[in-house]
N, CA, C and O atoms as a MOPAC input file, in Angstrom:
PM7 MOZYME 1SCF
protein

 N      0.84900 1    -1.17400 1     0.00000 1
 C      0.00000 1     0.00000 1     0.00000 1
 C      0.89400 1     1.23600 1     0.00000 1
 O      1.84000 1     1.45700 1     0.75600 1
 N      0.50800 1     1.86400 1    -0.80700 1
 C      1.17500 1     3.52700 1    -1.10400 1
 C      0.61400 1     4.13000 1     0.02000 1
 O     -0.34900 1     3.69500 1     0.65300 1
 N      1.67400 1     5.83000 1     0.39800 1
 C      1.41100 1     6.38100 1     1.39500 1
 C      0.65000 1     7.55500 1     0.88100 1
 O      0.72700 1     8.62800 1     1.48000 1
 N     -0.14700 1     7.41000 1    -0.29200 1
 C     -0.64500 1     8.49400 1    -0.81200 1
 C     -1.76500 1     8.65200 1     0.49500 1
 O     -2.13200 1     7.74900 1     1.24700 1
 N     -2.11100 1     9.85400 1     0.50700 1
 C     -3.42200 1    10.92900 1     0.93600 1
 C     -4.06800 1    11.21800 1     0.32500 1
 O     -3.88000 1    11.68800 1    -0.79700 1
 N     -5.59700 1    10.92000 1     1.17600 1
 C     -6.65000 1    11.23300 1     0.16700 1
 C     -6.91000 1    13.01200 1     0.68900 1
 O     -6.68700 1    13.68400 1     1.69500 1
 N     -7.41700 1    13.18800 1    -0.46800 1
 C     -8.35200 1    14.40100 1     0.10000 1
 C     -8.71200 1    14.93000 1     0.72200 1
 O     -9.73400 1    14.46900 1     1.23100 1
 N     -8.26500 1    16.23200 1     1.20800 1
 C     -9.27800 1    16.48800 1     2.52700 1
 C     -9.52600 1    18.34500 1     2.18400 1
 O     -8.93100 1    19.00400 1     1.33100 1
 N    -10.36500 1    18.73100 1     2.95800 1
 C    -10.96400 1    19.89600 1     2.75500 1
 C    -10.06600 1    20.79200 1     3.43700 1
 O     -9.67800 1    20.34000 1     4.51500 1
 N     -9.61100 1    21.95600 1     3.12200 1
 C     -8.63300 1    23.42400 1     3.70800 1
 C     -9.50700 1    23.22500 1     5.48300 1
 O    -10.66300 1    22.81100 1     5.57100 1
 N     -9.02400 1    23.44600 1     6.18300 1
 C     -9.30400 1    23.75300 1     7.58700 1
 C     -9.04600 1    25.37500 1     8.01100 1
 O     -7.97000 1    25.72600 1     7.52500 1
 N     -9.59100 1    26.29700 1     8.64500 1
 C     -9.22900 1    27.78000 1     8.91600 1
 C     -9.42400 1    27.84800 1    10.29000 1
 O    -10.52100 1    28.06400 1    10.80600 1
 N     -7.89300 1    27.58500 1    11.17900 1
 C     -8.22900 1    27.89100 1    12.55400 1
 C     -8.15900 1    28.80900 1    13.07500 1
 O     -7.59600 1    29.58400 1    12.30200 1
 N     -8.51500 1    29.58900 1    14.51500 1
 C     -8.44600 1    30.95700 1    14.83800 1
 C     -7.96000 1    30.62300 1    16.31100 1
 O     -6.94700 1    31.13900 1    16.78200 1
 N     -9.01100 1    29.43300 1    17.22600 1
 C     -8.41600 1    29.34400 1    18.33300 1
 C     -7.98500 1    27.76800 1    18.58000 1
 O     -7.01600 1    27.35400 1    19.21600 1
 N     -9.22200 1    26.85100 1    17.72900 1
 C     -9.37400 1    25.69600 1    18.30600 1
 C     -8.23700 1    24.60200 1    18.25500 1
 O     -7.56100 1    24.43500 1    17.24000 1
 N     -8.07000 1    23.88700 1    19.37900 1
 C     -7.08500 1    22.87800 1    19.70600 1
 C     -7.74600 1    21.15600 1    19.89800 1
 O     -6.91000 1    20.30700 1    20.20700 1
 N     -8.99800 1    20.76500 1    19.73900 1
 C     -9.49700 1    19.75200 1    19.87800 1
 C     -9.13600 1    18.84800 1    18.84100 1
 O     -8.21700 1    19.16600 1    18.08600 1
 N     -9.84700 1    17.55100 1    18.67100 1
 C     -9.52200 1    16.95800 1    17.84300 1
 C     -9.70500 1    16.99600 1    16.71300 1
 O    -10.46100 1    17.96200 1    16.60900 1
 N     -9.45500 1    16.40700 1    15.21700 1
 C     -9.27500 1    16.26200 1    14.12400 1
 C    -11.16200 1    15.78000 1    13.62900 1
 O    -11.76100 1    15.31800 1    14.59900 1
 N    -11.94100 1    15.85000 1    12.44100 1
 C    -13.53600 1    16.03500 1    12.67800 1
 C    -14.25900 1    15.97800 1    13.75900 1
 O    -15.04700 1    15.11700 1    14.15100 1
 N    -13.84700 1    17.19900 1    14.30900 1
 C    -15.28100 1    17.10900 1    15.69900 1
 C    -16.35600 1    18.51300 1    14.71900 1
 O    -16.30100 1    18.81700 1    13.52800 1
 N    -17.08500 1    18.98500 1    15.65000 1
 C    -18.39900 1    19.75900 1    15.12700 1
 C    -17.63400 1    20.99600 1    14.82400 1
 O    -16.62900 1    21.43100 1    15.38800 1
 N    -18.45100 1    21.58300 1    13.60400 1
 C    -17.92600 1    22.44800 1    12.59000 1
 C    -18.61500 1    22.62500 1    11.21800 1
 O    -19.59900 1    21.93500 1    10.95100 1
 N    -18.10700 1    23.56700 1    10.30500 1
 C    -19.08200 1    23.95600 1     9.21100 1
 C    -18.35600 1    24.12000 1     7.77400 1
 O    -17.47600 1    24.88900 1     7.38800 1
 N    -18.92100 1    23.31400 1     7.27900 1
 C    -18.02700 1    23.45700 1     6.02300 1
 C    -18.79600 1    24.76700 1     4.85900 1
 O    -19.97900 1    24.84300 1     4.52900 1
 N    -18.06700 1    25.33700 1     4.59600 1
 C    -18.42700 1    26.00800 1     3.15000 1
 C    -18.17600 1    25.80200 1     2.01400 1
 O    -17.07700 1    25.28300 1     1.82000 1
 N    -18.96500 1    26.07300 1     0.89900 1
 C    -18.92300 1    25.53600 1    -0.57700 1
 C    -19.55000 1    26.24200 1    -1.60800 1
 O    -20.74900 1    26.33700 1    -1.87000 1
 N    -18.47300 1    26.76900 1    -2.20900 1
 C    -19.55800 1    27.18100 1    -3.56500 1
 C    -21.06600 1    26.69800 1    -4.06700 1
 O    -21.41900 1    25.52600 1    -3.93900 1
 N    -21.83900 1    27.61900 1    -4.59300 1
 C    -22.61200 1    26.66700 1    -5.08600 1
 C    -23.37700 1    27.36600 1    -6.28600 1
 O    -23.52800 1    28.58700 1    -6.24900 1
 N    -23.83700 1    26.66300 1    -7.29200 1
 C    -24.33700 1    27.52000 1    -8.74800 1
 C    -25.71000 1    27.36700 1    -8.97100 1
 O    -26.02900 1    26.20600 1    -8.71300 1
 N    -26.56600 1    27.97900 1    -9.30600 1
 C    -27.90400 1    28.00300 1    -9.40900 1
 C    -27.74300 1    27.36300 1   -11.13100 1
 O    -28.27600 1    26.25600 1   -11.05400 1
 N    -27.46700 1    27.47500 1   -11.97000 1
 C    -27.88100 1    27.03200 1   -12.92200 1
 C    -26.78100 1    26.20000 1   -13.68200 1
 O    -27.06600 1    25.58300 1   -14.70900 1
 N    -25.69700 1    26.20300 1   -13.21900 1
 C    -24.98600 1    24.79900 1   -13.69400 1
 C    -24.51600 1    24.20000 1   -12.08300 1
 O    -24.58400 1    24.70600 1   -10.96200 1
 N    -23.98700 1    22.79200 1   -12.62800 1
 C    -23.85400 1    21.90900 1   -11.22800 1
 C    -21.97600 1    22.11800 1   -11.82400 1
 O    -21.82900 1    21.46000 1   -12.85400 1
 N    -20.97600 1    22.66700 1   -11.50200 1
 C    -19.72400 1    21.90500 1   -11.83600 1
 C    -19.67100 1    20.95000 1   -10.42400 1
 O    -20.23300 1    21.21500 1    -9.36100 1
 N    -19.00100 1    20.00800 1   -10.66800 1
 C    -18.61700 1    19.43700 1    -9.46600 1
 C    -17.16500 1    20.58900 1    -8.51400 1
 O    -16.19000 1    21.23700 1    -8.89300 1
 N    -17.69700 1    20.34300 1    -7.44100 1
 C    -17.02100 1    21.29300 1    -6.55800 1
 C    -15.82000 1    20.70300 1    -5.54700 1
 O    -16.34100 1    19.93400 1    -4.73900 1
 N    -14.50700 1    20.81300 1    -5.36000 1
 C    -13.72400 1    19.89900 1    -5.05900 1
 C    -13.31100 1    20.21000 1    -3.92200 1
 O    -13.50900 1    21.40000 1    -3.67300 1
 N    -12.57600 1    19.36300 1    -2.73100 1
 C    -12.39500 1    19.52800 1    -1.84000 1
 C    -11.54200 1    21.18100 1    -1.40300 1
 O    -11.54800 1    21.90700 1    -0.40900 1
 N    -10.96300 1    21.21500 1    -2.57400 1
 C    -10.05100 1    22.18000 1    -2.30000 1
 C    -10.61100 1    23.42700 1    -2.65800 1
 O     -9.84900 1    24.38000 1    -2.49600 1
 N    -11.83000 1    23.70100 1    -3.13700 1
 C    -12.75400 1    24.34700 1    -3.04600 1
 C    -13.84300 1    24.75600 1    -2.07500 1
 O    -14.74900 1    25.57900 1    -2.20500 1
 N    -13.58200 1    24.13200 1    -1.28000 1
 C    -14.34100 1    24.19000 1     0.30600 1
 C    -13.64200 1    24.65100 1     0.83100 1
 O    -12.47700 1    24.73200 1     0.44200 1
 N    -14.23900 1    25.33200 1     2.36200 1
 C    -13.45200 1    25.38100 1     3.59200 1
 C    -14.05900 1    25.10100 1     5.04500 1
 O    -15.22600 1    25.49100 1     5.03200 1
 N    -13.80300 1    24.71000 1     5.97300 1
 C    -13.99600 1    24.14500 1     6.80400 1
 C    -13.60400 1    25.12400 1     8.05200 1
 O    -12.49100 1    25.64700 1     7.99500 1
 N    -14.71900 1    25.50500 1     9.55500 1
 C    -14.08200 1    25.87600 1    10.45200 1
 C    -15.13300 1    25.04400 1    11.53800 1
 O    -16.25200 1    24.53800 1    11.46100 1
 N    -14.03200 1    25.22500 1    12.64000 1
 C    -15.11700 1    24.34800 1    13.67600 1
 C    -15.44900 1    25.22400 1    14.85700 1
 O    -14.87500 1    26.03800 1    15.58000 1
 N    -16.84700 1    24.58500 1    14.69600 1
 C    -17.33300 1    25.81500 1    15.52100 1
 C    -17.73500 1    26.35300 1    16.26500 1
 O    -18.87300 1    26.80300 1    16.39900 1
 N    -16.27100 1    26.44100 1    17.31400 1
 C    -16.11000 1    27.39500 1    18.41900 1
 C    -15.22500 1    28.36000 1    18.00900 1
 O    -14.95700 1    29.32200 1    18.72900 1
 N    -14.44900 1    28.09500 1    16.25000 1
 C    -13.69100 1    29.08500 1    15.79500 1
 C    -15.13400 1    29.76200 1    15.06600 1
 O    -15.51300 1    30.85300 1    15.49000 1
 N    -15.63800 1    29.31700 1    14.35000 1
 C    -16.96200 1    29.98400 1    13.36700 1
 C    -18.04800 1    30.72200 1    14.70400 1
 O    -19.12000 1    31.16600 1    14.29300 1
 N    -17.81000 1    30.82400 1    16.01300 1
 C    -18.88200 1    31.35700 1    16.96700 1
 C    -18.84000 1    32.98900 1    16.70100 1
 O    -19.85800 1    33.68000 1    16.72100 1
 N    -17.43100 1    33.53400 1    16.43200 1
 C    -17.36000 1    34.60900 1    16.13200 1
 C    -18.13100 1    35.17900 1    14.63700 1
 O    -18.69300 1    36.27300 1    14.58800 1
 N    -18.04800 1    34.31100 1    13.55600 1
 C    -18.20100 1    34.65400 1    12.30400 1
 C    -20.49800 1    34.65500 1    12.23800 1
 O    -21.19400 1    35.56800 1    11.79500 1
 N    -20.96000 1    33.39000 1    12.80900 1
 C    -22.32800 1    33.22200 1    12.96600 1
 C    -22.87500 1    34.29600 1    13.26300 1
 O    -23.60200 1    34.59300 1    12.31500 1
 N    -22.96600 1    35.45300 1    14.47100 1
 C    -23.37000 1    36.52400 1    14.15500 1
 C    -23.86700 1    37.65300 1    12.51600 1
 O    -24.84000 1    38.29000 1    12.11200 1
 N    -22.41800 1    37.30200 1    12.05300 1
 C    -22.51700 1    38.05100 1    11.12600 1
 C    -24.02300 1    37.95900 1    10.11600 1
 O    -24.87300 1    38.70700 1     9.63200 1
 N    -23.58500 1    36.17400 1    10.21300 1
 C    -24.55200 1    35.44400 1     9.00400 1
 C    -26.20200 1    35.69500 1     9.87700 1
 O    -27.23600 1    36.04500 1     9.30800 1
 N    -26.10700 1    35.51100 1    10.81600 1
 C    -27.48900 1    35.77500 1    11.31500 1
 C    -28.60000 1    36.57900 1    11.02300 1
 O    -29.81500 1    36.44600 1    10.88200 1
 N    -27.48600 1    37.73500 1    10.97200 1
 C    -28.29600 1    39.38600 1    11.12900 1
 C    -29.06700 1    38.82400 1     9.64200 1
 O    -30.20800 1    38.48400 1     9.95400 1
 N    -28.88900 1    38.66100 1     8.49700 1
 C    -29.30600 1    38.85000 1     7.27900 1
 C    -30.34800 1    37.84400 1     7.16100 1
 O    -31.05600 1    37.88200 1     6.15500 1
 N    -30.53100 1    37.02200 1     7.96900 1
 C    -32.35700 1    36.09900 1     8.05500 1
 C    -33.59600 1    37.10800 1     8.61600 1
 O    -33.46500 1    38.16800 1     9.22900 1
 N    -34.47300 1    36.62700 1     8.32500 1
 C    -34.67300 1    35.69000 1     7.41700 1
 C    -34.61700 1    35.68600 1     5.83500 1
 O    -34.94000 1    36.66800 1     5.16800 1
 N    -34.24700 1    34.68500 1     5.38300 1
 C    -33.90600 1    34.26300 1     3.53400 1
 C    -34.45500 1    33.60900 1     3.42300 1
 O    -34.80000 1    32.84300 1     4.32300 1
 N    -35.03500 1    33.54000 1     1.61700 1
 C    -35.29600 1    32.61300 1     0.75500 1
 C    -33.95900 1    31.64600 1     0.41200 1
 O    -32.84200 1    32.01000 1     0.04600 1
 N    -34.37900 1    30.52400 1     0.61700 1
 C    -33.02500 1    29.36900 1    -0.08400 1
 C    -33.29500 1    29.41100 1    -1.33800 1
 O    -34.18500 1    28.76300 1    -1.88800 1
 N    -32.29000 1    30.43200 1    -2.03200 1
 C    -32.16300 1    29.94200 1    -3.32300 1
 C    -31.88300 1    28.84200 1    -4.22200 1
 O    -31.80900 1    29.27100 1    -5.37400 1
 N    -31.72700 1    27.77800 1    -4.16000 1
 C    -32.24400 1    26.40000 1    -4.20200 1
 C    -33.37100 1    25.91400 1    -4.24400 1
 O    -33.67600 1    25.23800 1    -5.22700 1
 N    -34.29500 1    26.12000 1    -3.19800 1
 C    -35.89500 1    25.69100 1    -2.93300 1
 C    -36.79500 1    26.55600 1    -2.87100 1
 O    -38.00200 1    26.31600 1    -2.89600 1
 N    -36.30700 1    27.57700 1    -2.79000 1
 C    -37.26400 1    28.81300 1    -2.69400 1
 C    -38.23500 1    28.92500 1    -1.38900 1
 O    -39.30100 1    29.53000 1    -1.28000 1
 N    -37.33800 1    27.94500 1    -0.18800 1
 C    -37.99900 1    28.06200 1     0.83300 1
 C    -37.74100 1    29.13200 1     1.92900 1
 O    -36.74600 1    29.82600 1     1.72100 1
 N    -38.33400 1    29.35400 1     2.87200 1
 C    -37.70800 1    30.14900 1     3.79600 1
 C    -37.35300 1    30.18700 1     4.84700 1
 O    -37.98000 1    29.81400 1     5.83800 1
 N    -36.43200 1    30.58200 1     4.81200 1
 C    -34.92700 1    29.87200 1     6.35700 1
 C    -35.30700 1    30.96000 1     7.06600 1
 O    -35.03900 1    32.08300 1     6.63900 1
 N    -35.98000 1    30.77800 1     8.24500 1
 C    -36.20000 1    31.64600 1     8.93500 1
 C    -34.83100 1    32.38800 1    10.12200 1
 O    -34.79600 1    33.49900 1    10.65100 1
 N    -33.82400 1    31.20000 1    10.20200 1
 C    -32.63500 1    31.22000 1    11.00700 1
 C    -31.71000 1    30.93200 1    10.32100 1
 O    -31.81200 1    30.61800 1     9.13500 1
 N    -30.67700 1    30.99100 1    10.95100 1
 C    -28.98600 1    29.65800 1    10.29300 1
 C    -29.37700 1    28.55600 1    11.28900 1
 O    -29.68200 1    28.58300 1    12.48100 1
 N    -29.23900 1    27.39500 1    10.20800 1
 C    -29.11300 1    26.21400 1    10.85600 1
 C    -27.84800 1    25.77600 1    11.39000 1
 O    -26.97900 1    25.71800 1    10.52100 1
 N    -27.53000 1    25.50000 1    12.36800 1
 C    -26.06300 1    24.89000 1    12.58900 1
 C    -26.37700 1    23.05700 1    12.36700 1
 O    -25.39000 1    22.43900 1    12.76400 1
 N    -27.11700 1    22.43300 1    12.01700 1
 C    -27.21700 1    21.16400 1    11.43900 1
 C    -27.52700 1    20.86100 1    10.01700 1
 O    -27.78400 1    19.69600 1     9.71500 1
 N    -27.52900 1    21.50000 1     9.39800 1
 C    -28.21300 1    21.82900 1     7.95400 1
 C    -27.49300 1    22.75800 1     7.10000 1
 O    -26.50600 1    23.44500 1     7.36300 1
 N    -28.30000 1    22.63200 1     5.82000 1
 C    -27.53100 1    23.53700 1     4.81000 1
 C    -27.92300 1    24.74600 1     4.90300 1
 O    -29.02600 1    24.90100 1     5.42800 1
 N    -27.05100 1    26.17900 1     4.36100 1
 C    -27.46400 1    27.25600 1     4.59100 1
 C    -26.96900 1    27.88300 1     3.65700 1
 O    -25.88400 1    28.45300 1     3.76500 1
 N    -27.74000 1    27.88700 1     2.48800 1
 C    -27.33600 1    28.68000 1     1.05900 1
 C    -27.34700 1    29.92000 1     0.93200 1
 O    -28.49000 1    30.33100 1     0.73100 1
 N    -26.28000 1    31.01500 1     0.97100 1
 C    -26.68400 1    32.36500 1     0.95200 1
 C    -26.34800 1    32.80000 1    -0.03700 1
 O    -25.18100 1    32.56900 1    -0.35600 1
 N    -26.96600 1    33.39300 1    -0.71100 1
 C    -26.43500 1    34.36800 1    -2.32900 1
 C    -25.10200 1    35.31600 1    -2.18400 1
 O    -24.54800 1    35.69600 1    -1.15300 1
 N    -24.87300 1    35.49300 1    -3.13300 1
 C    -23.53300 1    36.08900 1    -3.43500 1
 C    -23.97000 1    37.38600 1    -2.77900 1
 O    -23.25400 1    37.68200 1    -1.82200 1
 N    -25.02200 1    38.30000 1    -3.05500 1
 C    -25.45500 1    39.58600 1    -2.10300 1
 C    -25.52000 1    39.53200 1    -0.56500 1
 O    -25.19600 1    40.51600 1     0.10000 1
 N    -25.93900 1    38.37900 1     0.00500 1
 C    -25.86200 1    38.66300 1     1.04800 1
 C    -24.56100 1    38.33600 1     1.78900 1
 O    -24.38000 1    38.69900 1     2.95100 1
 N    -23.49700 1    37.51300 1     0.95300 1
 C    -22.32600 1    37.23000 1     1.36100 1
 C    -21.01000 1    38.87700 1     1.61400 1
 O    -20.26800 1    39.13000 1     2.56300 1
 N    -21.32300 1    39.88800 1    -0.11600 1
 C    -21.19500 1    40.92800 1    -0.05600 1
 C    -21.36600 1    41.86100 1     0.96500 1
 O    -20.50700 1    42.65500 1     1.35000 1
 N    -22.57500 1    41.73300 1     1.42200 1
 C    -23.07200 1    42.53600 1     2.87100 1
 C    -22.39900 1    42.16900 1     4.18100 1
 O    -22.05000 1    42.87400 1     5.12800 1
 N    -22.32400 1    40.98700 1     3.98500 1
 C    -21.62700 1    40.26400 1     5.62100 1
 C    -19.84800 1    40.59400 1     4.80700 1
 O    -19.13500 1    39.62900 1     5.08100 1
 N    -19.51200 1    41.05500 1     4.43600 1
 C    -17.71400 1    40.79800 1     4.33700 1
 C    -17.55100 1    42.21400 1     4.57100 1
 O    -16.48600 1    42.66900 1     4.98700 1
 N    -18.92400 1    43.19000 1     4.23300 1
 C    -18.43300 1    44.27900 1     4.29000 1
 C    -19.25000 1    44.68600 1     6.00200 1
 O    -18.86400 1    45.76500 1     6.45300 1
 N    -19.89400 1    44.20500 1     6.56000 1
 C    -19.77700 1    44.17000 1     7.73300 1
 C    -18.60000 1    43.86100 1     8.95100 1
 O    -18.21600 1    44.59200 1     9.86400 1
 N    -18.12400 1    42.22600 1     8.50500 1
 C    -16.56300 1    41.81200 1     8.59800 1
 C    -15.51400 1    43.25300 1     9.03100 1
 O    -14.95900 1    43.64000 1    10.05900 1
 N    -15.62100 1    43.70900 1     7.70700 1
 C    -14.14800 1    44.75900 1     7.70600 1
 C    -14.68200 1    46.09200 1     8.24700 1
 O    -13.83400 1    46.97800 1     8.35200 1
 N    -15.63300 1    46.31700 1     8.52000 1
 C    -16.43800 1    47.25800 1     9.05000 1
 C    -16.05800 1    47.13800 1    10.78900 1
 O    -15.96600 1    48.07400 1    11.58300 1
 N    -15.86700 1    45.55800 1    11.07500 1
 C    -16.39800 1    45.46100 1    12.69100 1
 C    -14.68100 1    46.11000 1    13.02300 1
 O    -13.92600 1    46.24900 1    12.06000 1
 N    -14.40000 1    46.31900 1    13.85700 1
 C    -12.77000 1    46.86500 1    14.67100 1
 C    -12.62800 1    45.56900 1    15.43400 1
 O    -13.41200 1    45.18400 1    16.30100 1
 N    -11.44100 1    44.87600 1    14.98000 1
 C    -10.73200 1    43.96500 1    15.88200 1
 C     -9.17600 1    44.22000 1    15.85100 1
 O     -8.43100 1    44.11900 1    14.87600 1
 N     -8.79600 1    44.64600 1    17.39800 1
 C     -7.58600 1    44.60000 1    17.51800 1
 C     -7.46800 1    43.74500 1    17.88100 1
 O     -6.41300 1    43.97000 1    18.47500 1
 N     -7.72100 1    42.54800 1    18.12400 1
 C     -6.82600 1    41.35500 1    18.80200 1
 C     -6.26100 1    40.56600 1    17.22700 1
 O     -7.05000 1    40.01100 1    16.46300 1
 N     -4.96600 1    40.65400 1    17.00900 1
 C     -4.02000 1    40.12400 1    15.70000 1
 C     -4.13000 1    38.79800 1    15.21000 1
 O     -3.78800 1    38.40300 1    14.09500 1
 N     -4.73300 1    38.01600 1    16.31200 1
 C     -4.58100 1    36.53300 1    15.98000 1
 C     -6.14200 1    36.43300 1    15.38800 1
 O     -6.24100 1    35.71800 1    14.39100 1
 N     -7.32400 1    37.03100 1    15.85100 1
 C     -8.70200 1    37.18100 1    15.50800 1
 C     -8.72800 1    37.95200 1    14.16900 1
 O     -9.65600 1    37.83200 1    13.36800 1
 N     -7.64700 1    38.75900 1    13.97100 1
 C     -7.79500 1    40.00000 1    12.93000 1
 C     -7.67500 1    38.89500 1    11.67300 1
 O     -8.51500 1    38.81500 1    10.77600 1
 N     -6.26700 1    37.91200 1    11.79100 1
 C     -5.36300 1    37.27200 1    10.64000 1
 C     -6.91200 1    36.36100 1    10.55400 1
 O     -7.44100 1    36.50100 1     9.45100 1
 N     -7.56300 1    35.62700 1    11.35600 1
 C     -8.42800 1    34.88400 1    11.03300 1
 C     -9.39800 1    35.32500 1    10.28000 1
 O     -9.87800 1    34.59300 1     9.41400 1
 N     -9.91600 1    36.78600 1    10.51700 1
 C    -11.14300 1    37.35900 1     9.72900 1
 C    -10.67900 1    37.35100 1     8.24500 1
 O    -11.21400 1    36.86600 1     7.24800 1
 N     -9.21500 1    38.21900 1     8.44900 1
 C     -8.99300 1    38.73400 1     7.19600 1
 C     -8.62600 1    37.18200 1     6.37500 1
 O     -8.80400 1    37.44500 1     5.18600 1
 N     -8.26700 1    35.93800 1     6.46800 1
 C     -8.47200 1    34.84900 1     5.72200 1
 C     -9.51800 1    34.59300 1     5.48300 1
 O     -9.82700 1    34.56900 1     4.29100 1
 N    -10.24300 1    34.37400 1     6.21100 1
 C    -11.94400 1    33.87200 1     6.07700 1
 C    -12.53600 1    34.96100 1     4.97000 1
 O    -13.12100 1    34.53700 1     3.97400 1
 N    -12.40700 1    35.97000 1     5.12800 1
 C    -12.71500 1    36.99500 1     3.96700 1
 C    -11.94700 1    36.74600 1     2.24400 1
 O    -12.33400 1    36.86200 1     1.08100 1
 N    -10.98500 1    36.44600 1     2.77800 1
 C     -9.96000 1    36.60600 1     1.27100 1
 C    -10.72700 1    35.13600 1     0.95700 1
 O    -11.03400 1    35.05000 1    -0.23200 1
 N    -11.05400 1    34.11100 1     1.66400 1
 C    -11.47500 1    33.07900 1     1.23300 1
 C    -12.89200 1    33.32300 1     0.58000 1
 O    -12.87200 1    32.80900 1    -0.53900 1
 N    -14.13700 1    33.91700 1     0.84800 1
 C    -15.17700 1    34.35600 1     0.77200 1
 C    -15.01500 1    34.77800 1    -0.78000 1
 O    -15.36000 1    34.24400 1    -1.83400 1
 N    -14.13200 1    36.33700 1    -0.35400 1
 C    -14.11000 1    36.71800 1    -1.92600 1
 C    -13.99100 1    36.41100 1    -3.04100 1
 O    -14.77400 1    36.56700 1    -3.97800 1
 N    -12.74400 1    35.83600 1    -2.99500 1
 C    -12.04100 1    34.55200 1    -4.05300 1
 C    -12.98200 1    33.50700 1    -4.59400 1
 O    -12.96400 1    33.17000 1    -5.77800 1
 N    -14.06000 1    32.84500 1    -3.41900 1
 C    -15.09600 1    32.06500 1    -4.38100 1
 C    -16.12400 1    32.30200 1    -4.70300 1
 O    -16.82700 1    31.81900 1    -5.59000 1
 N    -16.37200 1    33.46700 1    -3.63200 1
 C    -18.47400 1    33.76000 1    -4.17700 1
 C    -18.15000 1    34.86100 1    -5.35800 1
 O    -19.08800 1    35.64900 1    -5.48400 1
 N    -16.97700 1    35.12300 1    -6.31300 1
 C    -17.03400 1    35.65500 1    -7.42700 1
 C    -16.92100 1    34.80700 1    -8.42600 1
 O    -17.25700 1    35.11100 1    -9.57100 1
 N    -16.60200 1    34.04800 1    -8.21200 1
 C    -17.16600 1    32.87200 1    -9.77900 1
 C    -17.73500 1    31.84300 1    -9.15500 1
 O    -17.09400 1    30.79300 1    -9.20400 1
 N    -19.11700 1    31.82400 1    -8.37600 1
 C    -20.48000 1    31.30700 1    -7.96600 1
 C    -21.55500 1    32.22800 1    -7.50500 1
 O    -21.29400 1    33.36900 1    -7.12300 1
 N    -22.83400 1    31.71400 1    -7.54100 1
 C    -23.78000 1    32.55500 1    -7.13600 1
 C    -24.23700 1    32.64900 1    -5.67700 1
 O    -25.11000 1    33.38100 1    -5.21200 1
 N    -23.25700 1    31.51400 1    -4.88900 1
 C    -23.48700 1    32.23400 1    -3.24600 1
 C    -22.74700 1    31.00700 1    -2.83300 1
 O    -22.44500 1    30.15600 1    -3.66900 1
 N    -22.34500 1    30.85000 1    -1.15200 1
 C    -21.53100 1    29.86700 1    -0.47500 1
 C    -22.72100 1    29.41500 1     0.52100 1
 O    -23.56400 1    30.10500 1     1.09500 1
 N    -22.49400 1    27.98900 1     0.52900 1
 C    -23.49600 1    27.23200 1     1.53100 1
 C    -22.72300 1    27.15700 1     2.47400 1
 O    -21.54800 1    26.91100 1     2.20400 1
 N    -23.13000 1    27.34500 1     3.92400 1
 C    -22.78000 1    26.94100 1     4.62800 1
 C    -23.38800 1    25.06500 1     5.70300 1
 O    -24.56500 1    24.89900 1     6.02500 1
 N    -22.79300 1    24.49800 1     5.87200 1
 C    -23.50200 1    23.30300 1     6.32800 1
 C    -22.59300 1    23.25800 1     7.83400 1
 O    -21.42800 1    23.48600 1     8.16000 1
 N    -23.86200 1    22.82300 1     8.52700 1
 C    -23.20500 1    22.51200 1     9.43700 1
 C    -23.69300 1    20.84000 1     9.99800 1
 O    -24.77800 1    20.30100 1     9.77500 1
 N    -22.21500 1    20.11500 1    10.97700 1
 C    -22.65400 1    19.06900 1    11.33900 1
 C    -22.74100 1    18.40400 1    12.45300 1
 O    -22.33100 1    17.32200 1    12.87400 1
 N    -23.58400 1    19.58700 1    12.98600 1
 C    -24.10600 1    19.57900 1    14.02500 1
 C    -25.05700 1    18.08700 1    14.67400 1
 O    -25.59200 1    18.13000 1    15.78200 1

């Protein structure tokens, strides 16, 4: 047997020290009118007692229509999927850089989580968040 590695999804830590898949939220592109397949390395992953800081953000902007089902998410699910459009992702990044954090180790985390944000919800029509809760 080869020592190859499979796959695994980017991880973005800020504080957490626990173990390797415990509870946490992955993000993912996602396209309303074509499916490309979306690859691990296209995701990102935080767990979440690092994402406790970021959930606020996403909150304020419910209730939404899931663009997907056209249903309505009255909350963020932390067990479930949570499809937000590229507009409301826009609004929360510019909230993000809006909020004042001097603490450096919280700052480097926002400002990744953002550069990550930007970089994919511009060639998709919004990032799901799932959580597995």
């Amino acid at each position: 047997m080869t020592g190859t590695s499979k796959p695994e999804i980017p991880v973005l830590i800020y504080r957490y020290q626990g173990p390797r898949r415990n509870i946490g939220y992955t993000l993912s592109p996602f396209y309303l009118k074509e499916q490309p397949d979306v690859s691990m390395d296209d995701m990102l992953f935080i767990y979440a007692v690092d994402f406790d800081y970021i959930q606020p953000f996403l909150e304020k902007h419910y209730p939404l229509i899931d663009a997907l089902t056209g249903e309505s998410m009255e909350k963020f699910d932390p067990c479930w999927d949570n499809p937000l459009m590229k507009e409301a992702w826009l609004m929360i990044l510019e909230d993000l850089e809006q909020h004042p954090v001097e603490e450096l180790e919280l700052r480097s985390f926002i400002e990744r989580f953002t550069f990550w944000i930007r970089k994919h919800v511009h060639q998709a029509d919004g990032i799901e968040v799932s959580g597995n809760l």
